[in-house]
C-alpha positions, 0 to 999 in steps of 0.5 A: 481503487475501493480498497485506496478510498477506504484506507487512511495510509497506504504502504507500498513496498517495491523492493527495498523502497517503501512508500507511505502515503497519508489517505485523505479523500480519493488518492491521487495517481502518484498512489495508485501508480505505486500500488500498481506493478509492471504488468499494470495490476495490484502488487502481491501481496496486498493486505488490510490491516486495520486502517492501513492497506500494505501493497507489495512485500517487505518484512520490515513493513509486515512485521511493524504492520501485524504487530504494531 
């Protein structure tokens, strides 16, 4: 949840699903339930990326996140 407060948009991949989420203030459950896997911990791999916190893998996500 510090990382979610500290961003302004979250990405979470899940599979082929990714969801992005505008951060204003504290996020709301729909994120932190997207952020969260089956055994109810942080999805892997979790990266900040300037502003932008990225939750879960997808390559498409990671190569417009790094570079841009």
């Amino acid at each position: 949840m510090a990382l979610a407060k500290k961003a302004r948009a979250i990405i979470v991949a899940k599979g082929k699903k990714v969801d992005e989420f505008k951060v204003t203030g504290t996020p709301g459950d729909e994120v932190v339930d997207a952020m969260l896997g089956p055994t109810g911990n942080l999805r892997a791999p979790t990266i900040v990326v300037g502003s932008t916190l990225v939750v879960g893998f997808s390559e498409d996500v990671y190569t417009k996140a790094l570079l841009g």
